[in-house]
C-alpha positions as CSV (number, residue, x, y, z in Angstrom):
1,X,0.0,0.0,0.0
2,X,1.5,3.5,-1.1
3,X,1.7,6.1,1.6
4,X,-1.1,8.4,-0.5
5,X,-3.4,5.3,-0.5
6,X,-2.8,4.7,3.6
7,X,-3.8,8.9,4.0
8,X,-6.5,8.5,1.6
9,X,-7.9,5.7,3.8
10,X,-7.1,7.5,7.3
11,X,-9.2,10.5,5.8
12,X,-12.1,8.7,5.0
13,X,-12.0,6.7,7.9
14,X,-11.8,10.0,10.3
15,X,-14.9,11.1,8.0
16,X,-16.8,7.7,8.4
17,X,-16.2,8.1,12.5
18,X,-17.1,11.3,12.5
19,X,-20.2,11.4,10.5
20,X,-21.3,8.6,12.6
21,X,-20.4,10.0,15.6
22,X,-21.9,13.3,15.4
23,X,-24.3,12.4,13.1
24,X,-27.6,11.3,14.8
25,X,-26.8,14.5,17.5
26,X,-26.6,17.2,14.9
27,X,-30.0,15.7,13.5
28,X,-31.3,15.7,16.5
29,X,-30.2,18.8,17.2
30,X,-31.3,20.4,14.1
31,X,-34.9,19.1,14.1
32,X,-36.1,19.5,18.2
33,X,-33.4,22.6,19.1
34,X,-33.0,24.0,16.5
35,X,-36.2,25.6,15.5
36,X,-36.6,28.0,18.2
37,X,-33.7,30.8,19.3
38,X,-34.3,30.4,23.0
39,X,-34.0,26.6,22.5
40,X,-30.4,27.0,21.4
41,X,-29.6,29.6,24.0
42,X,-30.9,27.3,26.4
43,X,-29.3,24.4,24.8
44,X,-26.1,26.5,24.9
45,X,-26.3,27.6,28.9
46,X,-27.2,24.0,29.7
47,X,-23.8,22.8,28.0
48,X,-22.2,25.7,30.0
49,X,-23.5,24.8,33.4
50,X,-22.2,20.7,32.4
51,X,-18.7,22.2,31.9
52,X,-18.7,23.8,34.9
53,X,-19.7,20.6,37.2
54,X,-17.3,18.4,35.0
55,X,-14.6,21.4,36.2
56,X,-15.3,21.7,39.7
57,X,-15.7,17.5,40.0
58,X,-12.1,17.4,38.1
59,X,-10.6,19.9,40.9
60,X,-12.4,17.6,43.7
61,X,-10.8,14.5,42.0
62,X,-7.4,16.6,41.7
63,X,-7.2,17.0,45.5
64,X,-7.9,13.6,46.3
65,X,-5.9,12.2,44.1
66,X,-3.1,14.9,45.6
67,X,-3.8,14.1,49.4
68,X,-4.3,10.3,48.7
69,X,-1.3,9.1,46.8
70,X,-0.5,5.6,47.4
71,X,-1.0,2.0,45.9
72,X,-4.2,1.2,47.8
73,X,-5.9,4.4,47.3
74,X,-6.7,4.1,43.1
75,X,-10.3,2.6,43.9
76,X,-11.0,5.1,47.0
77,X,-10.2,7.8,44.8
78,X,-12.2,6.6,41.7
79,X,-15.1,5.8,44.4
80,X,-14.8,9.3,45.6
81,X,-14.1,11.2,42.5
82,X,-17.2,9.6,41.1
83,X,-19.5,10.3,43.8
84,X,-18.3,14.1,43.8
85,X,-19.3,14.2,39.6
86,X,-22.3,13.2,40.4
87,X,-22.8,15.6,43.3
88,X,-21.9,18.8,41.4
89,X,-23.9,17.5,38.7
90,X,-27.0,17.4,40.0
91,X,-26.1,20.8,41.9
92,X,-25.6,22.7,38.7
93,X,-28.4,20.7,37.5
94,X,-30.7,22.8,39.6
95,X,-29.1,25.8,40.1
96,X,-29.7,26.0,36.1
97,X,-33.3,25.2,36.9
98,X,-33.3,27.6,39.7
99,X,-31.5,30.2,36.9
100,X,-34.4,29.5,34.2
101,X,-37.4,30.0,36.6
102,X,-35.3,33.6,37.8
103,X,-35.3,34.5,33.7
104,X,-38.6,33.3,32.2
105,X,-40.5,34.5,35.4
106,X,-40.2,38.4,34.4
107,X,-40.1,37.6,30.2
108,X,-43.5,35.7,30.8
109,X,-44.9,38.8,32.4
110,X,-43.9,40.8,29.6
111,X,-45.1,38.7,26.6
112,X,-48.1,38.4,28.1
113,X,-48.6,42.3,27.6
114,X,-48.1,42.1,23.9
């Protein structure tokens, strides 16, 4: 195999994955999100407020990992890093709810005037 026909294959198999990784999401995306602007901004704040947990769990995870450093400790830091993740998920989870119901409160009051 010539090295033009190895790239040749390595780009279409990067395409190939890609298209079926990202595939059904962007269709998704495009045909329930996509329709309405405040869906996306929503959709975009939502992604936000996911980063942000998956931050503060890594920093958690850091310190353990930091404080706990020894042979024995890989599985009570795992245990522990994963319990954390899941903490500050659900805690973004409704302090983005708790955002929401601040915003749409007043914007419902005022497109019910119009």
């Amino acid at each position: 195999v010539s090295h033009v026909t190895a790239i040749k294959m390595a780009i279409k198999t990067f395409f190939g994955a890609a298209f079926i990784a990202f595939g059904p999401p962007a269709v998704l995306f495009a045909f329930t999100i996509a329709r309405k602007p405040q869906d996306v901004i929503i959709f975009i704040c939502s992604a936000f407020f996911w980063l942000l947990s998956l931050f503060f769990s890594g920093c958690v995870w850091r310190i353990i990992t930091v404080k706990n450093s020894g042979t024995d400790a890989e599985l009570y830091q795992l245990a522990l890093g994963a319990v954390f993740a899941i903490v500050f998920q659900e805690l973004f989870r409704y302090l983005f709810y708790k955002l929401l119901r601040y915003v749409r409160a007043p914007s419902q009051v005022s497109a019910s005037m119009f």
